[in-house]
C-alpha positions as a LaTeX table, in Angstrom:
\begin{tabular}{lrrr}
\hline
Residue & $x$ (\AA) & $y$ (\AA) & $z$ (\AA) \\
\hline
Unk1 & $-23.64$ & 88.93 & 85.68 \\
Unk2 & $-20.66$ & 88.77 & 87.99 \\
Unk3 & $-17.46$ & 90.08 & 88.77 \\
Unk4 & $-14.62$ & 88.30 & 86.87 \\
Unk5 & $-13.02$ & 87.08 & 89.87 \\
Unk6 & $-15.48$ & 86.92 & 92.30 \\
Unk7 & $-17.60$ & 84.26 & 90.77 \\
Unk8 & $-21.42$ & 83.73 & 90.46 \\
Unk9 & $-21.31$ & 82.74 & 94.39 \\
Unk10 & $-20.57$ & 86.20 & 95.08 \\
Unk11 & $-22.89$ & 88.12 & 92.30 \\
Unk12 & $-25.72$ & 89.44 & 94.69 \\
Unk13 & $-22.71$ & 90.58 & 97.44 \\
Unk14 & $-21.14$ & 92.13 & 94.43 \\
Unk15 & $-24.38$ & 93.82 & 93.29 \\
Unk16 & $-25.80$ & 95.03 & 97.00 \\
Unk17 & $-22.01$ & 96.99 & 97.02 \\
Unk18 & $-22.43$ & 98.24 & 93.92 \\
Unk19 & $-25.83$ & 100.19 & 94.97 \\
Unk20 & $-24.87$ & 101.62 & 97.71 \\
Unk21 & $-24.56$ & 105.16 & 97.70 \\
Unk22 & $-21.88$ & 107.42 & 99.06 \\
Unk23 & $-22.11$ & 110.23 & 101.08 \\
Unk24 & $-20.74$ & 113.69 & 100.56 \\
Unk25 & $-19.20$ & 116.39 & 102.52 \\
Unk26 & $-21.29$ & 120.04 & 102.19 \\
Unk27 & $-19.52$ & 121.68 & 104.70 \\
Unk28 & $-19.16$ & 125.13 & 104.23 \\
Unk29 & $-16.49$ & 125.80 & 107.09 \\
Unk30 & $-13.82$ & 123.08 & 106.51 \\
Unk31 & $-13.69$ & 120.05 & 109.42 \\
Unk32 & $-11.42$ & 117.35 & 110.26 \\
Unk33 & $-12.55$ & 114.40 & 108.19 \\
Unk34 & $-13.02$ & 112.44 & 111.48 \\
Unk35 & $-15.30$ & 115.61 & 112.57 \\
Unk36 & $-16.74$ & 115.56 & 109.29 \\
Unk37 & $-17.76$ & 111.81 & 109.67 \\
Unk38 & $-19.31$ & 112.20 & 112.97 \\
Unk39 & $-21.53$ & 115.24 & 111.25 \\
Unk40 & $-22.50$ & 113.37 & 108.12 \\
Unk41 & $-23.20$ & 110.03 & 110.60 \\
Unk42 & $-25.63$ & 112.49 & 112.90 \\
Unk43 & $-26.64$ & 111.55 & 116.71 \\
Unk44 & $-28.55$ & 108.14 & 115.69 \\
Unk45 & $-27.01$ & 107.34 & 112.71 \\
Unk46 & $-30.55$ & 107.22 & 111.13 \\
Unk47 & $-29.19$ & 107.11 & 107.51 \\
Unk48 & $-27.25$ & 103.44 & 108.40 \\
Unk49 & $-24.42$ & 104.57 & 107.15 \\
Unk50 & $-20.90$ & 102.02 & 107.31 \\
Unk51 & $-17.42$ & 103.03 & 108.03 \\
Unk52 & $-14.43$ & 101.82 & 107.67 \\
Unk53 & $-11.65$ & 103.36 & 108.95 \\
Unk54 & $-8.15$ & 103.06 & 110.68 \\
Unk55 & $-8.92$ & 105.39 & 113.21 \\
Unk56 & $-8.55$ & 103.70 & 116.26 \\
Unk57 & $-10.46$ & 107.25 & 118.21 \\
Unk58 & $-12.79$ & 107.24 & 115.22 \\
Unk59 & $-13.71$ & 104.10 & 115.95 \\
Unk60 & $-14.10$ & 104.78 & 119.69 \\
Unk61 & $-16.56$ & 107.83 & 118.37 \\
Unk62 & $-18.90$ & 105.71 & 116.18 \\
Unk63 & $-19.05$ & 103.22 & 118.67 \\
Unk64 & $-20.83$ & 105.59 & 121.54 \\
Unk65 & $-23.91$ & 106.53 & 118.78 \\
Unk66 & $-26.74$ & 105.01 & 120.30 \\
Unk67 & $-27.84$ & 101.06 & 117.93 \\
Unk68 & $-23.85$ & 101.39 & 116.80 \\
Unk69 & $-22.96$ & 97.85 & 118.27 \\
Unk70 & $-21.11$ & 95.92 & 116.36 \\
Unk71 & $-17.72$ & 95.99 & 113.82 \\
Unk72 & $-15.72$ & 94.14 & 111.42 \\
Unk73 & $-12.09$ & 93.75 & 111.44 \\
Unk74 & $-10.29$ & 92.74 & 108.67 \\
Unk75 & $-6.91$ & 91.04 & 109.11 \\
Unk76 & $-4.19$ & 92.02 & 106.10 \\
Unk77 & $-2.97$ & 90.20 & 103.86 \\
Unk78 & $-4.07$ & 86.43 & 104.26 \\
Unk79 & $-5.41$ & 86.71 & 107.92 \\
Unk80 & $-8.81$ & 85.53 & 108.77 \\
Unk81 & $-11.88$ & 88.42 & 109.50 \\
Unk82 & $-12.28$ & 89.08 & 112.96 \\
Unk83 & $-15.77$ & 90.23 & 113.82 \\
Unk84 & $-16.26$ & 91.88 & 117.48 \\
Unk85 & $-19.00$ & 93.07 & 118.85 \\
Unk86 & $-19.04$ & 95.66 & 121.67 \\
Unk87 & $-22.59$ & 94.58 & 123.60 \\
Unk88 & $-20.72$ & 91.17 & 124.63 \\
Unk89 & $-23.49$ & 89.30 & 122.94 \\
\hline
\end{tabular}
């Protein structure tokens, strides 16, 4: 089984998305969702948790948890993916 438009080429991408799970806020005190993010995340981000955000200082925040190395860009609309990553490999 695949996604109409995605094709049987993409059917195991399609189902590895489709089981992740995502995470929650249970906050009792209300955060900034960028503060929030860094909570849920933790100091090791031992959960492996992706983000994708817009937040250029977000970003900058994620990127200083120790093992956090590398990101994806994504170029919109029709521009190619740009993947960086910050250890200079």
């Amino acid at each position: 089984m695949h996604g109409p438009s995605l094709g049987p080429s993409h059917s195991e991408s399609l189902k590895a998305a489709t089981s992740l799970i995502t995470a929650r806020c249970d906050h009792e005190k209300a955060l900034s969702a960028d503060d929030c993010i860094m909570d849920v995340i933790g100091k090791n981000n031992s959960e492996h948790f992706f983000v994708a955000t817009q937040q250029a200082d977000l970003r900058k925040r994620i990127l200083k948890i120790p093992g956090v190395s590398e990101h994806l860009w994504l170029s919109w609309p029709g521009l190619p993916a740009l993947f960086e990553s910050s250890s200079g490999a």
